[in-house]
C-alpha positions in Angstrom: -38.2 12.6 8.1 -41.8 11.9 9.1 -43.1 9.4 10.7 -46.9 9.2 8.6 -49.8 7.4 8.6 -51.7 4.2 7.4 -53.4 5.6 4.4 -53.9 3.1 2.2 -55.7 2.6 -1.1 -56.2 -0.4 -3.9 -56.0 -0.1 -7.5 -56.0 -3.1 -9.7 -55.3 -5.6 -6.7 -52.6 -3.8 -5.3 -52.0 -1.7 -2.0 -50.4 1.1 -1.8 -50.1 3.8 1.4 -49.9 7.4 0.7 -46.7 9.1 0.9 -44.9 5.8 1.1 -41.8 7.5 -1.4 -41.5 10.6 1.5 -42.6 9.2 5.0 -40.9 6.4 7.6 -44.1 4.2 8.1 -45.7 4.1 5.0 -42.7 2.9 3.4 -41.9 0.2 6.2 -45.7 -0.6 5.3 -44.7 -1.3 1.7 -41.6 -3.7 2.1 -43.2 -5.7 4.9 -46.0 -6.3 1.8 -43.5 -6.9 -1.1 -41.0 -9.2 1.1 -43.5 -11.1 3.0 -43.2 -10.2 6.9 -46.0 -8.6 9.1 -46.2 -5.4 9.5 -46.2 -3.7 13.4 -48.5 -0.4 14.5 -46.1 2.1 14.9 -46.9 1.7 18.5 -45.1 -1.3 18.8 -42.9 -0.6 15.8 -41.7 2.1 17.6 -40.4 -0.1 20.7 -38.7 -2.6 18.4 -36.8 0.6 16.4 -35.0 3.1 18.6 -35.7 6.4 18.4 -38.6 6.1 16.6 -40.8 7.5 19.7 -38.3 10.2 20.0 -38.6 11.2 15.7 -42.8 11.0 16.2 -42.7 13.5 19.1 -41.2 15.5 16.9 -43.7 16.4 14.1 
């Protein structure tokens, strides 16, 4: 799986991140904005989740 990037884009109020259905941080991206909590870079995102350094070296 990919890690992927902040791409983000608004239609009708709403924000969406590209590739949030396919990659890792897109789709953390979209819970943390339909349940409420603050979202991490993937810098520090990728301290609080292990492995995550070790998947993003990957691609």
């Amino acid at each position: 799986m990919l890690i992927g990037t902040k791409k983000e884009f608004r239609e009708d109020g709403a924000v969406f991140y590209e590739h949030s259905d396919e990659r890792l941080y897109p789709n953390y991206l979209t819970w943390c904005g339909e349940n409420g909590r603050e979202n991490q870079s993937k810098g520090r995102g990728g301290a609080a989740i292990p492995g995550l350094n070790e998947l993003n070296k990957l691609k």
